[in-house]
Every structure is written in C-alpha cells, then in structure tokens.
N, C-alpha and C positions, 0 to 999 in steps of 0.2 A: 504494500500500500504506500502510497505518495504522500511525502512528509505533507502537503498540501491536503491532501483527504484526511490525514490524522486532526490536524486543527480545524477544520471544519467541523469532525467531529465529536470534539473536546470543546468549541463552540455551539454547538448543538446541542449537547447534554448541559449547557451552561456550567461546562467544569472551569477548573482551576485554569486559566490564562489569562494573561496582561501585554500589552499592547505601548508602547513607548514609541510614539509618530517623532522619526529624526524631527521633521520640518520645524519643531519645539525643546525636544533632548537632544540637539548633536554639540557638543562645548567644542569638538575640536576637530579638524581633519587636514590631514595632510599625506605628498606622496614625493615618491625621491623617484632617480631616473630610473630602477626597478621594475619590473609589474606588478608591485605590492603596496599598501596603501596603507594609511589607518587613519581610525576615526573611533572617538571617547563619546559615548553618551551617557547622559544620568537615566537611574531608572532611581526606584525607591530604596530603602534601605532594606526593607524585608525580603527582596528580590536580591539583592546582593549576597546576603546573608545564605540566601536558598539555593546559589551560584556554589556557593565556598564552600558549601555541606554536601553538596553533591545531591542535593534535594529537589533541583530544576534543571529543566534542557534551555539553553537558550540558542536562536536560530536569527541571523537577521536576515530579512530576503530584499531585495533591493527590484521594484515596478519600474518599470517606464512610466512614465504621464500621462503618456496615450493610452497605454495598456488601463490603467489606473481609471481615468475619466471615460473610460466605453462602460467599467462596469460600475462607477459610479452613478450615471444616466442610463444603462440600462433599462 
C-alpha cells in the first residue's frame, strides 16, 4: 500500500496525524552546489518529543501548485 493511501487512511479513521503547512513553519532553507538541500521547520513540542522516542513517522512530501490547486477546486 502507498504511503499516500496509509494517511488517507489514518485520516479517515480521524486517527493520530498533524499536519505543519511549510508556507507558515519553514524558519530556514538552504542548498550548496550539491543535489542536497535543507530546510528547518517548527512543529510542536509534543511532536518532537514523539520524533526522539521513536513514537512517530515523520514524512515530508513536497506538491506542485498546480498539482495542489486542481485538487483544491476540484
């Protein structure tokens, strides 16, 4: 199954996920001559916590805009 159908599904049951829109949490980003990148965002405290325990998966997925705005107006 596609990490995409697991949160959907995890969103359907209204289980345990949170959500952190860069376009508000991104503090930092940057990249060197590389193919690699980085970029720092805040999430909450309890969420970090749940990082360091080994208690949460964390995944970023990165849309297009176009992609994004077809299924937003859908």
């Amino acid at each position: 199954m596609s990490d995409l159908l697991k949160l959907n599904n995890i969103v359907q049951r209204n289980g345990d996920i949170k959500a952190f829109p860069l376009s508000s949490n991104m503090k930092s980003a940057r990249h060197g001559k590389g193919p690699w990148g980085e970029v720092t965002i805040a999430i909450d405290s309890e969420s970090v916590e749940r990082l360091w325990g080994n208690d949460a998966i964390g995944i970023l997925y990165i849309v297009g805009r176009d992609e994004w705005k077809k299924e937003s107006e859908g």
